[in-house]
TIVEX-666415 format. One record per residue (C-alpha): residue in three letters; x, y, z. Coordinates in steps of 0.05 Angstrom, whole numbers, plus 5000, padded with zeros to 4 digits. Layout:
// TIVEX-666415
ALAXYZ...
// end
This chain:
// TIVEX-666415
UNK112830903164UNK109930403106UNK103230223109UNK104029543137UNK107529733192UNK101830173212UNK097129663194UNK100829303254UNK101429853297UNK093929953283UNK091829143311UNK090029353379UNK092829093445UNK097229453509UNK104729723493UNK107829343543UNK115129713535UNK118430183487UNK125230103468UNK129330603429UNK134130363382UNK140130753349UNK141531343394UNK149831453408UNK150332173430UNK142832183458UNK140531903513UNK133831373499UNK131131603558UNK131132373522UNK127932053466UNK122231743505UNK119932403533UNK118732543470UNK113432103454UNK106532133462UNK104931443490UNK107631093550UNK108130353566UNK101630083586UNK097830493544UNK093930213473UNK097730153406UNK093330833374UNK096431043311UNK094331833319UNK097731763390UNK103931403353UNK103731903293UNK103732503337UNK109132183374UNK114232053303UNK112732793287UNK114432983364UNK121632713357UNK122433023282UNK121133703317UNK126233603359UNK131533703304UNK135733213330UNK135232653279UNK135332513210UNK130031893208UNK125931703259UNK122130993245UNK116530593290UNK115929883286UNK111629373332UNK114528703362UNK109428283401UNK107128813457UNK113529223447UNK114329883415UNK121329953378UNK123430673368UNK129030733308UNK132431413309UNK138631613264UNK141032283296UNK143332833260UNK150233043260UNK155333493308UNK158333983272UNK165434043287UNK167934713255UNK165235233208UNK169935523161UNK168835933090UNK173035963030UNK174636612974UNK171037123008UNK175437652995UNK170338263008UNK167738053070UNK171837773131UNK170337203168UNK168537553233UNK162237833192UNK160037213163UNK160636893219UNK155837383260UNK150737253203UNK150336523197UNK146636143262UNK149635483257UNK155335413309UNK160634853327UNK157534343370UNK150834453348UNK146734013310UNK147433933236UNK140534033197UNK141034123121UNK134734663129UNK138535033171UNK144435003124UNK141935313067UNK137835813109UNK145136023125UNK146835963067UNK141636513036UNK143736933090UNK150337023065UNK147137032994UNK143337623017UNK149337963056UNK153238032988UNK146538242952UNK147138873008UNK153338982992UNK152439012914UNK154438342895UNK148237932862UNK152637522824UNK154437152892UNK153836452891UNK154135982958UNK155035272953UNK156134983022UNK160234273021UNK159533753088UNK166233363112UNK164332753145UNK167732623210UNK169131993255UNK162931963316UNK158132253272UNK161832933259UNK162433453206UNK165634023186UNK161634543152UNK164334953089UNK161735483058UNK165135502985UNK163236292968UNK164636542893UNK163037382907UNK163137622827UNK163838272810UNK160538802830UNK152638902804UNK152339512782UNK147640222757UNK147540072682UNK142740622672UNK137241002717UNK131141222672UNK124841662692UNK117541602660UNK113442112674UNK117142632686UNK116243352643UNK118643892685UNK124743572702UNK130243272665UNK132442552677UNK139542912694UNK136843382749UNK132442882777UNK138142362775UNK142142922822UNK136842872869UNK137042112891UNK143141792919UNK143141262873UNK148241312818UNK150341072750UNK156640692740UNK162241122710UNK169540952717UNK171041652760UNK166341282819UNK171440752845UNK171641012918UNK164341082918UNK158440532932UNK152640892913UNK152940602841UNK152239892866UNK144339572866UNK141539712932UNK134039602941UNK134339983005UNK137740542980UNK132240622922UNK126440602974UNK130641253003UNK130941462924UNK123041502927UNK122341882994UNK127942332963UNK124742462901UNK118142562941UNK121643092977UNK124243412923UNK117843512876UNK114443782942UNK120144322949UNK118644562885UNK111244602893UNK108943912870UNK104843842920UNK100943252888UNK106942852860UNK108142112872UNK112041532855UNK108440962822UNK114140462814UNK121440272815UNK122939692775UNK130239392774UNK131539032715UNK137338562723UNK141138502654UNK142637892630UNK149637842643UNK148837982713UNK153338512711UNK148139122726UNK141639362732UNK137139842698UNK133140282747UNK126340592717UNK122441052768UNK115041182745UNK112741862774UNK106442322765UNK109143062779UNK102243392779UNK101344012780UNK105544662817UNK101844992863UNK102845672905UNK102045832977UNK094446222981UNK092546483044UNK097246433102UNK094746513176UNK095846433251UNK090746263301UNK090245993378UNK086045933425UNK092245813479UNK090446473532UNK094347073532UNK097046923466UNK096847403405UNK097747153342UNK101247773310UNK106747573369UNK109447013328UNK107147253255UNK114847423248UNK117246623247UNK112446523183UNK118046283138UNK112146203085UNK109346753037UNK103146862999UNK104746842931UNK110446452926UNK112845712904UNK109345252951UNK114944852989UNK113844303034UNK120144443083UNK119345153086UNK111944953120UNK116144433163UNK121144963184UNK116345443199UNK113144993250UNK119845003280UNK120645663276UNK113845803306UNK114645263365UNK121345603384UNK117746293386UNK112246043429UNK116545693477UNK120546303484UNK112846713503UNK113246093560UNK108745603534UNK111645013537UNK105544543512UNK104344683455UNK101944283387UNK102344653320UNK099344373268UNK099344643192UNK092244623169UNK092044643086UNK086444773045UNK088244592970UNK084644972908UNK086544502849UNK082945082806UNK086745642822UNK093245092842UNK094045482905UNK094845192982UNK091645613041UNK095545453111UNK093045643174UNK098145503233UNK093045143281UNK096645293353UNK094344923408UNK095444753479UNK099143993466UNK099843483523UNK103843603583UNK108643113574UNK115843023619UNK121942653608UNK121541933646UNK129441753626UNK135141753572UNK137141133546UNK142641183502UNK145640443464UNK150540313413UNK156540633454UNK160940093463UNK167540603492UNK163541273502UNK162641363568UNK154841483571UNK156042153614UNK159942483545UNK153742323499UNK149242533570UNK151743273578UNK150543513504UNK143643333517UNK138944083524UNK133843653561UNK134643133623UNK130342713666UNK123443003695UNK124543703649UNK118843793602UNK119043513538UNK120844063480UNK122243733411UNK126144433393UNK131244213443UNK131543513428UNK133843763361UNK138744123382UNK141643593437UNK142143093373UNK145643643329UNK150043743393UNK152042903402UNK153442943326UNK158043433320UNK161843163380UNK165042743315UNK164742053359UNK159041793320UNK157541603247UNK150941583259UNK145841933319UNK138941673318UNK134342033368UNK127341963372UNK122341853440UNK116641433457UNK110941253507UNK113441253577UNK110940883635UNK103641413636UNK101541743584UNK104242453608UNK111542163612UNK116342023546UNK122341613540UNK129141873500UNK131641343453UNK139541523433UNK142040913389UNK149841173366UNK154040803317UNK161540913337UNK167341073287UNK174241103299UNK177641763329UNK184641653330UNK188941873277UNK195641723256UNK197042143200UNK202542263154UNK202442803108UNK206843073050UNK203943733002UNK206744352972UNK204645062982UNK207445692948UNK206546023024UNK210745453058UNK214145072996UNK215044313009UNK212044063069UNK211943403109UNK208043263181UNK206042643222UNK201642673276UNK197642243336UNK190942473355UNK185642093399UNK179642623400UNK175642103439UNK181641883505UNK179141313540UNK171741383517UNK172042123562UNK170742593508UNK177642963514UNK182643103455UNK190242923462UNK194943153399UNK201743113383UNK204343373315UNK210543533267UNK210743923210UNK216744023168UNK215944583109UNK220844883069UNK220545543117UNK220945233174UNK217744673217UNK213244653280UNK212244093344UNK206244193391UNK202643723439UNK195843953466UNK191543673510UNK183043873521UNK178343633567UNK171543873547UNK168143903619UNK173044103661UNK171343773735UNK163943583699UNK162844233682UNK161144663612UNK168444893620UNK173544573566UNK181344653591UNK186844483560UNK193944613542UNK198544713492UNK206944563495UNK209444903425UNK216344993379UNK216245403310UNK221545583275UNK219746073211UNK225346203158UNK222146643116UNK225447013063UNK219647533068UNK222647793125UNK230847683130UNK231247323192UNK229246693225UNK225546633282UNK223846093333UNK218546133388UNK218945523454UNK213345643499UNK206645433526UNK200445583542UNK193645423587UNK186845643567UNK179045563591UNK172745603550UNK165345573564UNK159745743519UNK155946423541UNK149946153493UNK148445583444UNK151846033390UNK156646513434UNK163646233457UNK169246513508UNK175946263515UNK181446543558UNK189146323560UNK194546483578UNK201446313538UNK209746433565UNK213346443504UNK221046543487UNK222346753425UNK228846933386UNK230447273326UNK236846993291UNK241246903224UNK239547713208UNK241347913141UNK247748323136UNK243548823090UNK237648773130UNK233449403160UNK235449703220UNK229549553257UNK230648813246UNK238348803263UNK236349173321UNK231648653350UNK236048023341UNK236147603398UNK231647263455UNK226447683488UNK220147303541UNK212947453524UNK207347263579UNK201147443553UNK193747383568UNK188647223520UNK180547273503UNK177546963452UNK169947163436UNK166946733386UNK159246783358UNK158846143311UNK151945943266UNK156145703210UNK153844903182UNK160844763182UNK167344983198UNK171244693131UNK165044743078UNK161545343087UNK154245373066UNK149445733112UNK150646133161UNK155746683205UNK160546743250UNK164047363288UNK171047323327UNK173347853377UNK181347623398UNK184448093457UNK191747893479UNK196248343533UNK202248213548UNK205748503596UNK205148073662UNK212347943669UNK217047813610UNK220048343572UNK214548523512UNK208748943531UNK202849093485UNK195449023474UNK193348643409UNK186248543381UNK183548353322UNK175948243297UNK173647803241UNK167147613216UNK163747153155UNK156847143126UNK154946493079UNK148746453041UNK146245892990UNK142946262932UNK140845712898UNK142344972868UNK149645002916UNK151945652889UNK154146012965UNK155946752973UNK159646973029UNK163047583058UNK168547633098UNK172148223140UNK177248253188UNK182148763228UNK187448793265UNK190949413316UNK197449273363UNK199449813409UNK205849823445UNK204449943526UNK210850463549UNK215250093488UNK215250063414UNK212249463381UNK216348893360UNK217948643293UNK214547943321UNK208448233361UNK206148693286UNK201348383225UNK204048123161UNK198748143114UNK198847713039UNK198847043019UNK191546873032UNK189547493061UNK188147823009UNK190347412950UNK194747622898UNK200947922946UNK205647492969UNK205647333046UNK207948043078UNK207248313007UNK203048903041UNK207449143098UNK211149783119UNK217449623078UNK224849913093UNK226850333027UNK233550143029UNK233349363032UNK226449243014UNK225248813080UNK218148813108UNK217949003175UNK210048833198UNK205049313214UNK200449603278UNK194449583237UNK190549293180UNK184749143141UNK182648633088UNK175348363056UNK173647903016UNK166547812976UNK167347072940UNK161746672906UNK163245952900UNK159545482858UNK159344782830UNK163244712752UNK158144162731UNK162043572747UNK160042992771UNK158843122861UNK163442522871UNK169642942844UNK167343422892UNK170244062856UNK168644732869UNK170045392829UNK169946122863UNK170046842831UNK173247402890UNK174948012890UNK180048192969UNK180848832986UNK185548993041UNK192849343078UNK196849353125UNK199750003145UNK203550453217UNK210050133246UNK212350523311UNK219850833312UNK218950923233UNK223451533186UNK222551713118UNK227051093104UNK220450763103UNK215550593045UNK207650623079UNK201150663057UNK193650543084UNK190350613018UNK186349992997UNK189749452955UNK184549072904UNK185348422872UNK180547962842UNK180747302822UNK178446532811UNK180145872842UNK179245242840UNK178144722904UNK178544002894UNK176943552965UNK181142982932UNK182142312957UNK189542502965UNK188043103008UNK184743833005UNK188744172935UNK187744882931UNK188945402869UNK188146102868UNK189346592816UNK189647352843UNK190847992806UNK193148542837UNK189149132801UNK190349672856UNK197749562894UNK203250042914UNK210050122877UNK213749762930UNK207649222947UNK210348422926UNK204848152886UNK203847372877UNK199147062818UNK198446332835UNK196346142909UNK197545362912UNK196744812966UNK197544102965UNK196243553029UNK194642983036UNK194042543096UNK196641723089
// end
């Protein structure tokens, strides 16, 4: 509005009416209840220049003039635009669908150019997440007939930005190398193209500080710190030098460590045992965290389920020593008010529900909160589990927060891989380990090796009729041609089993399995006891399983043990009878810097019940158990052909130490020293036409494991340095799969 015109506006007298001029898609009435005058009341420029920035707020116009004529107010508006369709061009890396959820302009809203290139950094800053600052976003406006346009957003993504170089100041006790290993940042090297940790992240590098932090206070540092992280972006754009500032400090020891509480009836020397920290040594920050676990478990297990334990230090920067006392206190009754659980779009909320330790109105206990979110985790549902709690409704009450992230669990896999055990092999399978958002497991699979192949559906629900009781089924067909033993076989059957866990750690699973199997295509020359079994015969067995499991995982051992006790009779119909068990245990331990030791055992005993075992019922020991002999390379073993013929019993250890080779962790290679002990040994019916022995046989060995982006490849290389005459020894132990 020119100064003239609000000289004019500014001459006094009544507005008599107020006209709007311009409006198409708006109605003038909608623009006069905008304003801040009304007819009849006095031309006041602060009334009419409250009322021009009244109808800018709106959004809805471009330009918005006043102008007086006579006694009448004319209202000039020039409305903004309707924007007919949104659309973006050459993004390759990130679909539309996610764009789209990131920009706030929509079809039929009103255009604004502010809120056009607020979109527009929003997408600028989605790429910068993603690793891509050389993003550029340009968008372009298509005028339409009736005051329409269509919105483009004309995206050029660039490369990559990434890790030219990551550089510490500061730091003397550590190498930039090691401390490099600690963060999860990552320099660019050619051998990280299925990796994104070597892409610019600011996020990541404010998780690079609290993982440093961590770090420097596990090895004692107890007054480290990070001054700065600067990013330096070069000048082509291309990467970005990282350069962490740190003050280590100095190490310090734990000094005095004590217990005290004034919680009744409680002894101290009670709970002295869960002290995971020792005078003397290297102060660590988590051990004194895991020792307040450790100390809250004990004391809840006494019954005291309030508690608050609270690590008081006293620091001695003279000496460089840290006194704790474990302060142990009566903490605030607090209950459970409710579980909410969000972000499970498919799981049912009942699946995510029963794995929790704690439920409404119990009291609170963060040791089992732990446990129910290391229980949702490994259901395998989730990417991520989030679990934390908050203020309830009164301050003695708490609410659960559960916020899951979902990934897929179907599977249709196709895989193709060589093994010296098996030869060529080929398998495709369907698995849904999440049916119908219900938790339960369906699976079909086919695998085709060089000795032989195998079908099998199986089906597990987890709480059988809502229950801690997982049932399930299993419909098989194997066929084994294995030169080892000079005939083929092939087993049809099925079987039904039941599990529930005795304890968090202890596991029992019964079943019970029909199977017909028949031994065919006998070798002209083969043993006696092998000709003489050719043909069908029915088993109907019943199995236990006992199973006591601490282990961190099942595939990539670190920490931890596990014990299994297997029992199978059979004898409840059918024509085989015999009693089978076998018990195997494993103990892992991380000595230091991801070098793990672990020991393994197992044996084996089948008797025959009124009959002589069969040649399909006995052990064949080999292969990978122990290394070095080929599969059934220590067996009872006719003189005369040379056919193994299984055994009642056996043996076999293993003690293996497996350790990183210095590559870089995204190869994820691992190398192992072992040395297997182990035989097999008693066949019933047996003459002196028959080579057996239950001495030990030795090997030792190195390998090689590779977790490649092709599939799991495995090499072992055994030496047989104790064997029998008539034992069949195997060097190389290879495996190949790979899953498409």
């Amino acid at each position: 509005m020119s100064p003239a015109t609000a000289q004019d506006l500014m001459s006094g007298g009544r507005i008599e009416e107020i006209r709007v001029e311009g409006s198409q898609r708006i109605e003038p009435e909608t623009v006069r209840s905008y304003m801040r005058v009304n007819p009849g009341d006095n031309f006041d420029p602060v009334s009419l220049d409250r009322s021009l920035k009244s109808i800018f707020a709106t959004g809805l116009f471009a330009d918005v003039t006043l102008r007086r004529e006579g006694d009448g107010l004319i209202v000039n508006v020039v409305e903004n635009p309707i924007i007919n369709r949104i659309a973006f061009e050459g993004n390759d890396r990130l679909d539309n669908e996610v764009l789209e959820t990131e920009v706030t302009l929509r079809p039929r809203v009103v255009f604004t150019r502010t809120k056009v290139q607020n979109d527009a950094q929003r997408i600028l800053e989605l790429y910068r997440r993603s690793g891509r600052f050389a993003a550029t976003v340009d968008p372009k406006v298509i005028q339409l007939p009736q005051n329409r346009v269509d919105l483009v957003f004309e995206i050029s993504e660039g490369e990559l930005t990434g890790i030219n170089a990551i550089n510490f100041i500061g730091n003397r006790e550590f190498s930039d190398g090691r401390l490099r290993e600690e963060i999860a940042t990552s320099e660019s090297a050619f051998y990280r193209i299925l990796s994104t940790t070597d892409t610019y992240d600011p996020d990541r590098l404010t998780f690079d500080r609290e993982l440093l932090r961590r770090f420097y206070l596990s090895e004692g540092y107890a007054d480290f710190r990070v001054n700065s992280v600067v990013a330096e972006l070069a000048p082509n754009r291309e990467g970005f030098i990282i350069t962490f500032t740190v003050v280590e400090g100095e190490q310090y020891d734990f000094g005095e460590i004590d217990v005290q509480t004034t919680l009744r009836n409680l002894d101290p020397e009670q709970v002295r045992d869960a002290l995971l920290t020792e005078e003397g040594d290297t102060y660590d920050a988590s051990a004194v965290e895991d020792t307040v676990s450790n100390l809250t478990d004990a004391v809840g297990n006494l019954g005291y389920a309030f508690v608050d334990i609270r690590p008081n230090t006293d620091r001695d920067p003279e000496n460089r020593t840290i006194d704790i006392v474990y302060d142990i206190q009566e903490g605030p009754k607090v209950f459970v008010e409710r579980i909410e659980i969000e972000g499970n779009t498919r799981t049912l909320d009942k699946v995510i529900r029963r794995e929790f330790r704690l439920v409404e109105g119990d009291a609170f206990n963060s040791t089992k909160l732990r446990r129910s979110r290391r229980r949702i985790q490994r259901l395998g549902f989730f990417q991520t589990v989030t679990v934390d709690n908050q203020p309830g409704s009164t301050p003695d009450k708490t609410v659960i927060n559960v916020n899951v992230e979902e990934q897929s669990t179907g599977d249709i896999s196709f895989g193709a891989g060589f093994s010296t055990q098996s030869g060529p092999l080929a398998s495709v399978g369907i698995r849904e380990r999440n049916l119908l958002g219900r938790g339960q497991d369906l699976r079909f699979n086919v695998s085709i090796a060089g000795s032989g192949s195998q079908a099998d559906v199986s089906f597990t629900e987890p709480y059988f009729l809502d229950r801690e009781l997982a049932a399930g089924f299993d419909i098989f067909r194997v066929t084994t041609e294995d030169d080892a033993r000079a005939f083929d076989e092939e087993r049809l059957g099925f079987s039904l089993r039941g599990g529930y866990a005795l304890t968090e750690d202890i596991r029992h699973v019964v079943r019970y399995t029909l199977e017909d199997t028949e031994i065919s295509d006998v070798d002209d020359d083969a043993a006696i006891q092998i000709r003489s079994e050719e043909g069908k015969s029915l088993l109907s067995s019943i199995g236990n399983d006992f199973t006591f499991d601490t282990r961190d995982s099942q595939f990539d051992t670190r920490e931890g043990e596990i014990v299994r006790l297997r029992t199978t009779v059979a004898g409840l119909g059918g024509d085989r009878n015999f009693f089978k068990a076998t018990l195997g245990g494993g103990y892992y331990y991380t000595v230091a810097d991801d070098w793990t030791f672990s020991t393994r055992g197992e044996v084996g005993q089948i008797v025959g019940l009124g009959e002589d075992t069969r040649i399909a019922d006995r052990f064949f020991v080999g292969g990978s158990r122990p290394r070095g002999f080929e599969i059934g390379g220590i067996s009872p073993r006719d003189r005369a052909s040379d056919d193994a013929l299984g055994a009642n019993s056996f043996y076999s250890g293993t003690l293996e130490m497996t350790f990183p080779l210095g590559l870089p962790e995204e190869f994820d290679i691992r190398g192992r020293l072992f040395t297997d002990v182990g035989a097999s040994f008693g066949i019933d019916g047996s003459d002196t036409g028959v080579d057996d022995s239950s001495s030990p046989r030795v090997t030792v060995g190195t390998g090689v494991s590779w977790n490649s982006p092709f599939g799991p490849i495995v090499v072992d290389l055994g030496f047989a340095v104790v064997k029998e005459d008539f034992d069949e020894t195997e060097i190389l132990n290879f495996s190949f799969g790979t899953s498409f």
